[in-house]
C-alpha positions in Angstrom: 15.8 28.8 14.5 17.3 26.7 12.2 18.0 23.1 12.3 20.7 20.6 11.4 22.0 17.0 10.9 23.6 15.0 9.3 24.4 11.7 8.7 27.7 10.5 7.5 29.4 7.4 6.5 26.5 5.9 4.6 25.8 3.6 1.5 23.1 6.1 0.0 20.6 5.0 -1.6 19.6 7.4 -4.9 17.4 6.5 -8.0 20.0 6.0 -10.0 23.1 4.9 -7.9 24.0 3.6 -4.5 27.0 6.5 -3.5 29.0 6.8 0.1 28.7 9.6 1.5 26.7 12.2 3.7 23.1 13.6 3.7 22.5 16.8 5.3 19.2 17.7 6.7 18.0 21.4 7.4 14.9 22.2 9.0 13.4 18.7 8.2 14.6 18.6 4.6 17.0 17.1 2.3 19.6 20.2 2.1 22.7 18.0 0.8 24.0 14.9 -0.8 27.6 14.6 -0.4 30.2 11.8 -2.1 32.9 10.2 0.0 33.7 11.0 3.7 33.5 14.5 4.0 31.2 15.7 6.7 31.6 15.1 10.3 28.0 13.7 12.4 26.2 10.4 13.2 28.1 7.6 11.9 25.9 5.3 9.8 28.9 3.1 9.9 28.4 2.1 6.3 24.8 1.0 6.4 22.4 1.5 3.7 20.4 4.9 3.9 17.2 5.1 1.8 14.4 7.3 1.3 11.1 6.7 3.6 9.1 3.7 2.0 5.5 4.7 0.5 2.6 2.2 1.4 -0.6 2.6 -0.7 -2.6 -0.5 0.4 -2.1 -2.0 3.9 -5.1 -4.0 5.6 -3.2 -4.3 8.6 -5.3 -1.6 10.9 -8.5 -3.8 11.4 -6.2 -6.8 13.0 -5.1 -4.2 15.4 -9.1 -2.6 16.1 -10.9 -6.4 15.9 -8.0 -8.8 17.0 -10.0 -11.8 18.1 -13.6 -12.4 17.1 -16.4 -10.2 19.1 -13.3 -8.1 20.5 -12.9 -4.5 19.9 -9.8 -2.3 20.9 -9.6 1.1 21.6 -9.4 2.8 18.0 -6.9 5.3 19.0 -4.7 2.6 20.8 -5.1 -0.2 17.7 -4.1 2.8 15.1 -1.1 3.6 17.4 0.3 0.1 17.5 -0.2 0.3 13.8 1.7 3.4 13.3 4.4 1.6 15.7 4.6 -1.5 13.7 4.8 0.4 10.2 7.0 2.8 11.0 9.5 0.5 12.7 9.2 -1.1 9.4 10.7 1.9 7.6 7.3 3.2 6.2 7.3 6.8 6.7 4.0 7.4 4.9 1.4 5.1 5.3 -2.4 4.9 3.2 -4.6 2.8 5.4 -7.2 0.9 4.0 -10.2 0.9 5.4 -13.8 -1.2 3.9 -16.3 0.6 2.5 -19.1 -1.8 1.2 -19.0 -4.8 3.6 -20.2 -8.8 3.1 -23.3 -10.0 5.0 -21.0 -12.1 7.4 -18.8 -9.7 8.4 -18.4 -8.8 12.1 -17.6 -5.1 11.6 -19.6 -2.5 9.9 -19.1 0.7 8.5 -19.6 2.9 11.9 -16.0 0.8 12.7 -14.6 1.9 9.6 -15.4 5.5 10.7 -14.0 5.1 14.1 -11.2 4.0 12.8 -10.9 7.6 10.7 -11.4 9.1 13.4 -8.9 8.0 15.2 -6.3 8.1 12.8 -7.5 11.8 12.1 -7.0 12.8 16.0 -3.4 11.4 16.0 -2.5 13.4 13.2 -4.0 16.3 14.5 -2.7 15.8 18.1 1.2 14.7 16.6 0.9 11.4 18.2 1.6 9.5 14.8 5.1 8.3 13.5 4.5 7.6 10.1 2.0 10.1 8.0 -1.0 8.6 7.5 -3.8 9.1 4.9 -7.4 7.0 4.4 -7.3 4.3 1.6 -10.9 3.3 0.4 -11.5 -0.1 -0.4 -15.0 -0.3 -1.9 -16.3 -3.6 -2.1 -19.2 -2.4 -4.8 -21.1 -5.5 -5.1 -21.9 -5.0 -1.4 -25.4 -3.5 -0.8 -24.3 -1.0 1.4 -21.1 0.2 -0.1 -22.2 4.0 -1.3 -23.8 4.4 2.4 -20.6 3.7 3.8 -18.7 5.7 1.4 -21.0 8.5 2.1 -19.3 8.7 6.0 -16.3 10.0 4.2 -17.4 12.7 2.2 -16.1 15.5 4.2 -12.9 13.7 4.7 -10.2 15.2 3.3 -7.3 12.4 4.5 -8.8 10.1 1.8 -6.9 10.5 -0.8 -7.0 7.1 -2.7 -9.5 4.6 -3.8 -9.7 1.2 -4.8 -12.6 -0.6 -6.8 -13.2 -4.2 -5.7 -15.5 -7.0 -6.3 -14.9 -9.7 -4.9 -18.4 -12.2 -6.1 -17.7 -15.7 -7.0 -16.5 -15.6 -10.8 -15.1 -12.1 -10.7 -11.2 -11.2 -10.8 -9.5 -12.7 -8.1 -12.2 -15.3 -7.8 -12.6 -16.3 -11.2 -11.6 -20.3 -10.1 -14.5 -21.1 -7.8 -12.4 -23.4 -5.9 -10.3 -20.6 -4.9 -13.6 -18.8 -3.3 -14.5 -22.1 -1.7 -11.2 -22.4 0.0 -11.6 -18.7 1.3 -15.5 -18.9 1.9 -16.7 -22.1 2.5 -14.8 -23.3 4.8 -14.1 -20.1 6.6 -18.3 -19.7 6.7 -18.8 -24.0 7.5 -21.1 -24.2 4.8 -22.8 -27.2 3.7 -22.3 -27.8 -0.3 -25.9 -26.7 -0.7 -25.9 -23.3 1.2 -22.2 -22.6 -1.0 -24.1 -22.7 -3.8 -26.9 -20.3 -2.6 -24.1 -18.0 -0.7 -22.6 -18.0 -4.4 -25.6 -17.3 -6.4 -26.6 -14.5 -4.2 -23.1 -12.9 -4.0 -23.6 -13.1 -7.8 -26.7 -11.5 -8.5 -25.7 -8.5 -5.9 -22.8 -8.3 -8.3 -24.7 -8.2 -11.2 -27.4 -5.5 -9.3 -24.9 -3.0 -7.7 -21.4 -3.2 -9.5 -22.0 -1.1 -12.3 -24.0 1.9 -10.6 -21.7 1.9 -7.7 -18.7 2.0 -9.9 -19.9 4.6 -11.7 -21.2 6.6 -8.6 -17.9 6.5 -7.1 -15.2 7.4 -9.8 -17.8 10.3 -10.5 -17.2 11.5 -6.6 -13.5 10.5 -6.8 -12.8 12.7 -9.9 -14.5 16.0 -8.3 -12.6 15.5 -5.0 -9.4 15.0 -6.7 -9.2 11.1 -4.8 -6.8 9.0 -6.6 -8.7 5.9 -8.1 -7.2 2.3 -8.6 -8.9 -0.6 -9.8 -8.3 -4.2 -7.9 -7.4 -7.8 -9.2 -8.2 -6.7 -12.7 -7.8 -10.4 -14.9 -8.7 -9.4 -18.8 -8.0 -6.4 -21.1 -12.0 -6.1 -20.9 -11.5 -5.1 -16.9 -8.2 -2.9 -18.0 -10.6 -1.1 -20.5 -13.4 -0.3 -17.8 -10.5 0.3 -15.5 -9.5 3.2 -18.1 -13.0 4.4 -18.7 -13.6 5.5 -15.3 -10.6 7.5 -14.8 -8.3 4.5 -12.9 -4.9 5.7 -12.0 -3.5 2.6 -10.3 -3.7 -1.0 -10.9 -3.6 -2.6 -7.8 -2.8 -6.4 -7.7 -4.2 -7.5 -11.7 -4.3 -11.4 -11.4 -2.6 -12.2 -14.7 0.0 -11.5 -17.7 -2.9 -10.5 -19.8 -3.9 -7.4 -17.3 -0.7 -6.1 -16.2 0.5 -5.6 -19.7 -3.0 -4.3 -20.7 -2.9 -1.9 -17.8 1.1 -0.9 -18.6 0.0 -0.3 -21.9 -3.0 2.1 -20.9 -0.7 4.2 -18.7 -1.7 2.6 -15.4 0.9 2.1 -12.4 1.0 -1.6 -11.8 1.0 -2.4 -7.8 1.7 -5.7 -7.1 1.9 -7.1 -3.2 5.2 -7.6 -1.6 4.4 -10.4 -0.1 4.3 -12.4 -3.4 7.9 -11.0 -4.3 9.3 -12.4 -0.9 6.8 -15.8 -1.1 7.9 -16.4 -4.8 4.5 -16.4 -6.0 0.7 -15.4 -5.2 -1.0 -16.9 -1.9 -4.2 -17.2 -4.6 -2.3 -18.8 -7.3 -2.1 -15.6 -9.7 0.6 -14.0 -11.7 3.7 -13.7 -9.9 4.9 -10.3 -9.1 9.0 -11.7 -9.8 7.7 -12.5 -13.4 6.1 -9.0 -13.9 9.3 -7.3 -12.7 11.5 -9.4 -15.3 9.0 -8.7 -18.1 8.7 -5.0 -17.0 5.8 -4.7 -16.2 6.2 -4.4 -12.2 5.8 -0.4 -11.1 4.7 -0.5 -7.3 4.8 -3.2 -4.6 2.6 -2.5 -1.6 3.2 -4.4 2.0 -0.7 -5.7 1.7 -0.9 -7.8 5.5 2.3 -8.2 6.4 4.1 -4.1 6.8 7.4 -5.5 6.8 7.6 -7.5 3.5 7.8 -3.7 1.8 11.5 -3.4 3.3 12.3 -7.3 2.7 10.9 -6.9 -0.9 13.0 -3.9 -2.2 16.5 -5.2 -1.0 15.3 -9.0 -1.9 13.9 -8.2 -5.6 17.3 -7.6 -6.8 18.3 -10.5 -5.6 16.5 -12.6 -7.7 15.9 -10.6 -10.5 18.4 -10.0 -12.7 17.1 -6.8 -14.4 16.5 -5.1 -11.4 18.9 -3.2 -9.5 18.8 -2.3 -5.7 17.7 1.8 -6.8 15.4 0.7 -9.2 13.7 -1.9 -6.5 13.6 1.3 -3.8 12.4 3.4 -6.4 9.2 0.6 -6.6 8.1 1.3 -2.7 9.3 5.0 -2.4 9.4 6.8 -5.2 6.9 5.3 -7.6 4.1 5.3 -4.9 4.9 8.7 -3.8 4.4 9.9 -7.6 1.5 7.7 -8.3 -0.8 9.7 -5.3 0.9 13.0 -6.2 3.3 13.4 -3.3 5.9 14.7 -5.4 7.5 16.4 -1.6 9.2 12.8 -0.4 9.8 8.9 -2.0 14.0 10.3 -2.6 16.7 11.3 -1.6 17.9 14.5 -3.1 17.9 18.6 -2.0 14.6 19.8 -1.5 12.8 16.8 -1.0 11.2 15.5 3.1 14.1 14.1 5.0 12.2 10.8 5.0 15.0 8.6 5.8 15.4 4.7 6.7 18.6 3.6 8.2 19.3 -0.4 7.2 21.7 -2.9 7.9 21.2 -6.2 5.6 22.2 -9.6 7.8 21.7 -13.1 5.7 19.5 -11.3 3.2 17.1 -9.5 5.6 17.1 -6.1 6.1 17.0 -4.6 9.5 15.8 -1.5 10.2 17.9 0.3 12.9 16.8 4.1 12.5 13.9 5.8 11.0 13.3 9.6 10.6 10.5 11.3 9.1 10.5 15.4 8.0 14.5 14.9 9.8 12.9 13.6 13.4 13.9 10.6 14.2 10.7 8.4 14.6 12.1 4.6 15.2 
């Protein structure tokens, strides 16, 4: 039996436009966009109706599994509190990232990563999930382990994206090695001595397992059909590499030089929300505002926080002059959506998942007062 409803009296949000009017949904899809007040159905009473946002890289799941040190939560209970806490943030499909490759002093290994999978697989399979979730690789591939822990997935068919990291001393996003010590040394209480050796043997696993590990997992990625984005990328040598083993998806480049290398070679250009509402990078790279007003901005993801994705696309406009409010939607819906090949949702026109985020902007935050996903309403 067939379906309907529609919601009228909205400021739609479309890629080209904001138009009021009505969207009817039928049987959990876009059927109709209507101009002015025609229809009769839920009153949006003039608030702004956009399509579901599109989150390619959120960390946010492990806070929710390991929230304190030695503590470990229920895996189906910490990925439903994510699911709550994304899709109450207007994220109506979510990629979650989960490690693959881990460093020596980390408290979680991969077994936790494929808990985690598991979980997330269960509440898709069992409808207990608001948002649609998929796996999100992030393979740390200096890390000795990181093809053993890719291995888990192999049979997984949820992953459908991922990301190429290397986080050693001297590499990318830790090419300043005062950066690293701010995030390592003190973090790990290390004396200046045992820095330097934590240092020169994060190094020389670089140096050992990068390159085969790199090459072992675009190979797998590219006969699985997994979408394959390279991470903190700083020089046009990196964009190169990036383009030589099949990269899609630049995700957070650290300067000028590599976004504009990366536009150049075709590559999306994901930059993290956070920097667009914080005005800059927590790590003292390129800022995300400055990419958008040069161009060169394509994607934002949410990164930690879920609901700087929202704040980003209705702030960006605000304080960037070339970018309008459809065009700044279009960068967390849309864009994503395209980038992984989910060509079904990420707007709002016929045909398309009714994937739909009711908002109401007070003092220049957006607040999310209705979500629907496939025309249920989900939040």
């Amino acid at each position: 039996m067939s379906s309907e409803t529609v919601l009228a009296n909205a400021n739609i949000v479309l890629p080209d436009e904001v138009v009021h009017g009505s969207v009817l949904i039928r049987d959990g899809k876009i059927a109709a966009v209507e101009r002015g007040s025609t229809r009769a159905g839920e009153d949006l009473g003039g608030d702004y109706l956009i399509p579901g946002l599109v989150e390619l890289h959120t960390d946010h799941l492990e806070g929710h599994y390991a929230p304190r040190p030695k503590v470990r939560w229920n895996p189906l209970a910490a990925v439903l509190a994510h699911d709550a806490q994304v899709a109450t943030a207007g994220i109506t499909t979510v990629f979650d990232a989960l490690r693959v490759g881990l460093d020596e002093d980390s408290e979680m290994n991969a077994q936790d990563m494929r808990k985690l999978a598991d979980a997330i697989e269960e509440g898709v399979t069992n409808d207990r999930l608001r948002a649609d979730h998929f796996i999100h690789l992030r393979c740390e591939v200096s890390a000795p382990d990181c093809l053993e822990g890719f291995a888990l997935f192999d049979n997984d068919d949820r992953v459908r994206m991922a990301s190429l990291m290397d986080h050693a001393p001297g590499q990318r996003q830790f090419v300043n090695l005062e950066t690293y010590a701010y995030y390592y040394q003190r973090r790990l209480k290390l004396t200046n001595q045992e820095f330097e050796e934590f240092c020169n043997r994060r190094i020389a696993e670089s140096r050992k397992n990068a390159p085969p590990h790199r090459a072992a997992i675009s190979a797998s990625c590219k006969a699985r059909g997994i979408v394959l984005a390279s991470h903190d990328d700083a020089t046009a040598a990196h964009v190169d590499e990036a383009v030589a083993q099949g990269i899609r998806v630049a995700e957070f480049p650290t300067t000028h030089e590599a976004a504009k290398a990366s536009r150049q070679a075709g590559l999306g250009v994901l930059m993290g929300a956070p920097n667009v509402v914080r005005g800059g990078s927590h790590s003292g790279n390129v800022s995300a505002r400055k990419l958008a007003e040069d161009g060169l901005l394509d994607m934002l993801s949410s990164d930690y926080i879920p609901f700087s994705l929202i704040q980003s696309a209705f702030f960006l406009g605000e304080v960037v002059d070339v970018i309008s409010l459809p065009q700044a939607v279009a960068m967390v819906s849309k864009k994503p959506a395209d980038a992984v090949g989910l060509t079904d949702r990420g707007t709002i026109e016929p045909g398309r998942r009714a994937d739909l985020v009711r908002v109401r902007v007070d003092e220049h935050i957006p607040v999310v007062r209705t979500v629907w996903r496939e025309g249920r309403r989900v939040a």
